[in-house]
N, C-alpha and C positions, 0 to 999 in steps of 0.2 A: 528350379525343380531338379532333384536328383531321379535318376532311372536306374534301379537298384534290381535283378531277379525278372525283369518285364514288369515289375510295379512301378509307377509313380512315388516317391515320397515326396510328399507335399509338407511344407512348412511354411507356417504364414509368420511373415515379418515381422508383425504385433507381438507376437508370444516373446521375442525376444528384443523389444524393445528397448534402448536402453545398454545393450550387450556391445562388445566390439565386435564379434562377430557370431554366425550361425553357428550354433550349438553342432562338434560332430559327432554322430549318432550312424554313420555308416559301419564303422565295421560290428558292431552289434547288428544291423539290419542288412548284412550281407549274409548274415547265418540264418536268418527268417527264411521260410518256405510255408509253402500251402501243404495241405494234407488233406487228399478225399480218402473218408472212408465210406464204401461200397456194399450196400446189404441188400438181399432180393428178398422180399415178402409173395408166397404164395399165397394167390385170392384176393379178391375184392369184392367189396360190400355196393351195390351198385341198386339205389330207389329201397332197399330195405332187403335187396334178393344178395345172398351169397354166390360169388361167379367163382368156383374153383379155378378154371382154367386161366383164368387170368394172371398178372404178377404185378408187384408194384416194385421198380427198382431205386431206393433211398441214398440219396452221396448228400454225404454230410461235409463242409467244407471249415477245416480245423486251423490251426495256425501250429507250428513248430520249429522247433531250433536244432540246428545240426551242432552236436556236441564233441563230435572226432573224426578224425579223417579216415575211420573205418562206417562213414555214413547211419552212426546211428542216431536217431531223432528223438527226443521230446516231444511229448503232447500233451496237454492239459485237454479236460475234457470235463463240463459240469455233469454230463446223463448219463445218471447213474448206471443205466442197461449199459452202455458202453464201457464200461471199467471192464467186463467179461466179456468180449467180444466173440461170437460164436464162428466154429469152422470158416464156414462161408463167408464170414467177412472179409473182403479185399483191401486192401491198401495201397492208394497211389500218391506217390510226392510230384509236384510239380515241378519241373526243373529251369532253368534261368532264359529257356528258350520255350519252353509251357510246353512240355510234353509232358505230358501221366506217364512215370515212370515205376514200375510194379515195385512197393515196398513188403518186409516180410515184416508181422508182429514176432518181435523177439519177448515179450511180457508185460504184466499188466504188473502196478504199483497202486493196490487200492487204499491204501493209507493215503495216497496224495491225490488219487484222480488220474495218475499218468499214465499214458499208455506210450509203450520204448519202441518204437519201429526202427527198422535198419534198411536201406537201399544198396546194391551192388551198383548199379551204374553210376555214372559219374554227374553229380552235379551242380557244380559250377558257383556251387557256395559252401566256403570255408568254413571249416569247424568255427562255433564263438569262442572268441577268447574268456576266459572264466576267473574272475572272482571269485573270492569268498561270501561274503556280504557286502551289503553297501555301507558306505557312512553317511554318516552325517554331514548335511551339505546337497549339493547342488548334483542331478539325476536326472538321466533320459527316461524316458516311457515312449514307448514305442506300441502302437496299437492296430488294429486291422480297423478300417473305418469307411463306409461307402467303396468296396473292392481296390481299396491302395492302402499299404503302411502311410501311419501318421505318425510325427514323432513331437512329441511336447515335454515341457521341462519341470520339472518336482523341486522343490527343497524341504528335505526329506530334515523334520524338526523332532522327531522323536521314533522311537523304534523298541516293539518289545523283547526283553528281555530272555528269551526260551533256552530251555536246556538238555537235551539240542533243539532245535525247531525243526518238526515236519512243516509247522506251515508260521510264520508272523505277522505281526499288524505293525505296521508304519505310520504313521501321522505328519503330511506332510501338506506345504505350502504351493497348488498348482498355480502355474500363469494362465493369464486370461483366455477362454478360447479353447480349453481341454473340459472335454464331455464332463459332467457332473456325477457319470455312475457307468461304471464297466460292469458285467454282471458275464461270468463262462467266455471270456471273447477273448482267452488265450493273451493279454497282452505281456512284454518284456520291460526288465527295470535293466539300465545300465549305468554304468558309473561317467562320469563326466568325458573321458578318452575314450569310451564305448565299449568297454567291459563290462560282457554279461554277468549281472547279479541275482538274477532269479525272476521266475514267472509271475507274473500278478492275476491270480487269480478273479479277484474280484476289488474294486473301487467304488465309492460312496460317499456324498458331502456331509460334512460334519459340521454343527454349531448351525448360530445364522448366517454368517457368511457366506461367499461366494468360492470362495481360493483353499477351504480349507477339504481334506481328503484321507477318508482313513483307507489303505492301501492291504488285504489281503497276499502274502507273499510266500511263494516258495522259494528260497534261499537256494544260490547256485550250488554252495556244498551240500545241501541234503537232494538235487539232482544225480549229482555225481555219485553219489552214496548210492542212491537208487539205482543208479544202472549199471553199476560194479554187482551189487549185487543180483539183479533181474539175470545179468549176461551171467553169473558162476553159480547160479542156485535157485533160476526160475523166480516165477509170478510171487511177487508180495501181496497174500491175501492177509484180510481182517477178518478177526472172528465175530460171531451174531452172539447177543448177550437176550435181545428181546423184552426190550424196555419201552416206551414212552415217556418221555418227560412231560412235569408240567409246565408247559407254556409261559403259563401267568407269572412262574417265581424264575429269579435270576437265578438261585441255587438248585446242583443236579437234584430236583426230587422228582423219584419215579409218580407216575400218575399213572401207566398201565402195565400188567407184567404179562406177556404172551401165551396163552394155553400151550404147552406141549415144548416151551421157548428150556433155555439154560439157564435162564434166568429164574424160571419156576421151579425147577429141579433143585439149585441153590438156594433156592427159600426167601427171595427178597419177594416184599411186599409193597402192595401201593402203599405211598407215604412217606416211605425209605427216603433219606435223605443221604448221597454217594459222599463219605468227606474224603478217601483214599482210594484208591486204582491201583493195586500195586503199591510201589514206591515213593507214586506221585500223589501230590496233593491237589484236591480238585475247590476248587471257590466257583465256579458256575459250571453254567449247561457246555460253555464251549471246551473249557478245559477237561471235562469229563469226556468228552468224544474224544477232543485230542488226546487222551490216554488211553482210551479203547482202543485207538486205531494201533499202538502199537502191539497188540497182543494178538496173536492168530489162534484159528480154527484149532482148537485140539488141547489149548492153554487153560491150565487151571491158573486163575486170576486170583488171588486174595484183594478183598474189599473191604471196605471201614465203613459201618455204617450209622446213623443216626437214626433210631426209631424206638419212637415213643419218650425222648428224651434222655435215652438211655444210648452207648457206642456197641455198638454188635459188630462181629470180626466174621466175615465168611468167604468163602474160598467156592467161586464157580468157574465150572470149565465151559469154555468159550464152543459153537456151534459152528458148523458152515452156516452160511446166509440162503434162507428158507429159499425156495423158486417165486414167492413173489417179489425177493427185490430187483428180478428184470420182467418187467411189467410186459403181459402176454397182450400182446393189440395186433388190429388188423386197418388196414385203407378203407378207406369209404371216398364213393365218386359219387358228388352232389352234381347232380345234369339238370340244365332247364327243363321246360314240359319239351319245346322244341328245341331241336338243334340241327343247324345251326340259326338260332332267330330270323322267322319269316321276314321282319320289314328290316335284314343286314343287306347296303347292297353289300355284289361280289366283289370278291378281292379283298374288305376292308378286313380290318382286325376284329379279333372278338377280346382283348384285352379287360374290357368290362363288363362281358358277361357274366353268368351266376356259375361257372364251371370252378368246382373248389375241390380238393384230392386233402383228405384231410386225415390223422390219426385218430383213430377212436378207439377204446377196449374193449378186448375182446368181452361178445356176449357169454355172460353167468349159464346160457345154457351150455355153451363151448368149456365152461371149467370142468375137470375132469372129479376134485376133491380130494386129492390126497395130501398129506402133510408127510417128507420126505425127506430121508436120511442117505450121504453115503453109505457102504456098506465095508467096513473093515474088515481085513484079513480074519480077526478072528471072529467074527460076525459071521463071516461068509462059512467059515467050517462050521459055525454052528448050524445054520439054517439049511447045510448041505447045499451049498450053492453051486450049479458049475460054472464054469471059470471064475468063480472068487470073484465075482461085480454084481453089481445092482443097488437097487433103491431100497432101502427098509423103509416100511410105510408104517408111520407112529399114529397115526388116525386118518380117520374117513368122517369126513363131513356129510351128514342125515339129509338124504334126499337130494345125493348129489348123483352124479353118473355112475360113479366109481362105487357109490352105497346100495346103487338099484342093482346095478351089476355082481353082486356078493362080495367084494372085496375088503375087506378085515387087516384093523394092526395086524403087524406080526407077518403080513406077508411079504415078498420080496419081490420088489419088480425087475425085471429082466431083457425085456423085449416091448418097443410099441413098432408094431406095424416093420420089423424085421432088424429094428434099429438096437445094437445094444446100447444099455443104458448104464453108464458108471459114475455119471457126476447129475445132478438139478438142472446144468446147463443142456444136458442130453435129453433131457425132457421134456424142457421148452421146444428145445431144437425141432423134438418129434411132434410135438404138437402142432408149431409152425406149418410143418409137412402135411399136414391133416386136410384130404380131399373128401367133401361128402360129406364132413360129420363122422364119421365110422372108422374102426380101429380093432388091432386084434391086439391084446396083450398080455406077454408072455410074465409069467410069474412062479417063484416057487413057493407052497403053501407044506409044512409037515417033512419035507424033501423029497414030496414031489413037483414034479414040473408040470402046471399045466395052461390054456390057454383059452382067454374068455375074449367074446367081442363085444365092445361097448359103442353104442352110440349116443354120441353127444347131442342131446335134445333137449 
């Protein structure tokens, strides 16, 4: 057993059966660290009653790889609300003696999922040494599994083709003894000497057999890409197009198109079958995402489309991503009738009591109903805005908060409850914040400024 960072890595002798010796996979797993990220929720939902004054405090526990000796890290991350991590969220790296050492978010990477963090302190694990890609052949994986790295062996028998790849699929041969499906759990691919090759997102068995594995990969060069550019040019966002596909067909056909989305404004209809992105060509639903993602907010896209049997050429320009793609929820604490159960004696555990802390979404009476836009420089001199921020509100949902309350397209939000608002993420934020149900909100209507209280009922 190696003792690598205060973890265990455990390697069972079986997997390398056969071998002259244990596969080394240390200096790849000397750059592995843990990653808590730290979020506070105001309020809890507690037998069905809202307790304002409460909080619930969320550490999410990540896996990542130290990249250079100026301590910036990798993260992979599947939930989706965390690709945009809000103010408040804190950042600790664990260090090789398990200390939480305060990390800063230097940007997000929402084309890949990554989130870039950097540590000032020191520690005590070496940048990975970095690849390009892997070959063909014989490869570590390295995974977080029961609180210790595990490391197990691939021969990695086919590998797609991308150009360049944000993200590729591998097809490879596991030895006996490796999980059957990795799903968000951060794991690393490394080359036979322990050269990092890229993060494996996600893992899956293939066929009927037992050994076979199709492998989800971000490649260590489009890491590297990533954080050259996050560190000299900020956050890599994706643009919002406001589609749905259908399901049922392997080929991108839209099946719903967003009221009020970019998507609606450019004219694509249900039905529409996507055959071009741009410059890329699209043969299903995944390759049609993987071409979205690399076009940002503000991007007019030309598109190739199939409808009605017929090629249609159209050009939409790309949206920020609406406020519901970080889903507004709150804690709920499920408590027995009694507590702590009359027939426990004392002292003993309550490990199997009915005590659950669980996430739920927020109640439909708590939505507020607005549909919301940044607000651009020259937006802002239109609507007479002061300081040139806020939210344009493109519609108001019938017999929402925001509808009973008189608020209308075309106005401008500004202020909730004292907070300026410049981005969707400023919104949720304020909401979050939200004691009571009740809210004042500042907005400018015609250019003037004025201020309504809504409560959320």
């Amino acid at each position: 057993m190696l003792v690598l960072l205060g973890w265990a890595l455990t390697a069972d002798p079986a997997l390398y059966a056969g071998g002259s010796s244990l596969p080394d996979a240390s200096a790849l797993e000397a750059s592995l660290v843990r990653v808590h990220l730290v979020r506070k929720f105001p309020g809890l939902v507690v037998r069905g009653r809202w307790v304002p004054e409460s909080s619930v405090v969320e550490i999410l526990d990540l896996g990542g790889i130290v990249l250079d000796a100026e301590g910036n890290i990798a993260v992979f991350t599947v939930v989706p609300w965390l690709r945009s991590p809000d103010e408040e969220s804190e950042f600790f790296v664990l260090s090789d003696d398990k200390r939480e050492l305060p990390a800063q978010l230097i940007g997000v990477d929402q084309r890949i999922s990554l989130l870039l963090v950097q540590v000032r302190e020191k520690l005590g694990a070496p940048p990975a040494q970095i690849r390009g890609s892997p070959d063909e052949g014989g490869a570590h994986l390295v995974y977080w599994d029961e609180n210790q790295w595990r490391v197990g062996w691939v021969w990695i028998r086919e590998q797609e083709d991308a150009d360049p790849p944000l993200e590729k699929r591998l097809l490879v041969k596991a030895k006996e003894g490796l999980p059957g499906e990795l799903r968000g759990a951060g794991a690393f691919l490394a080359d036979p000497e322990g050269k990092f090759a890229g993060i494996v997102t996600a893992m899956e068995s293939v066929g009927f057999g037992k050994s076979l594995r199709e492998l989800r990969l971000i490649p260590a060069e489009t890491l590297r890409e990533s954080l050259r550019t996050v560190k000299t040019r900020g956050s890599i966002r994706i643009g919002w197009l406001g589609v749905l596909l259908d399901r049922g067909r392997e080929q991108a056909v839209i099946a719903k198109v967003f009221e009020g989305s970019p998507a609606e404004a450019g004219g694509l209809r249900e039905g529409d079958r996507v055959i071009r992105v741009g410059d890329r060509e699209i043969t299903d639903k995944r390759t049609f995402l993987q071409a979205l993602r690399r076009h940002p907010p503000g991007e007019a896209v030309p598109l190739l489309l199939e409808r009605e049997g017929r090629k249609l050429s159209l050009s939409v320009q790309l949206g920020e991503w609406p406020m519901m793609e970080r889903p507004h929820f709150m804690w709920s604490l499920q408590l027995p009738e009694r507590w702590p159960p009359p027939d426990r004696p004392p002292g003993e555990g309550h490990d199997s009591d009915p005590l659950r802390l669980t996430r739920v979404p927020m109640e439909l009476g708590w939505e507020l109903g607005f549909m919301v836009d940044p607000l651009t420089p020259q937006l802002a001199e239109f609507f007479k805005v002061p300081q040139g921020c806020g939210l344009l509100v493109k519609s108001v949902k019938e017999e929402s908060p925001a509808y009973r309350s008189g608020f209308r397209a075309g106005d401008v939000l500004v202020e909730i409850n004292g907070r300026r608002l410049r981005s969707p993420r400023d919104f949720h934020h304020a909401l979050e914040g939200i004691r009571g149900g009740e809210l004042d909100i500042m907005f400018v209507r015609e250019g003037r400024v004025q201020t309504r209280h809504v409560v959320l009922r």
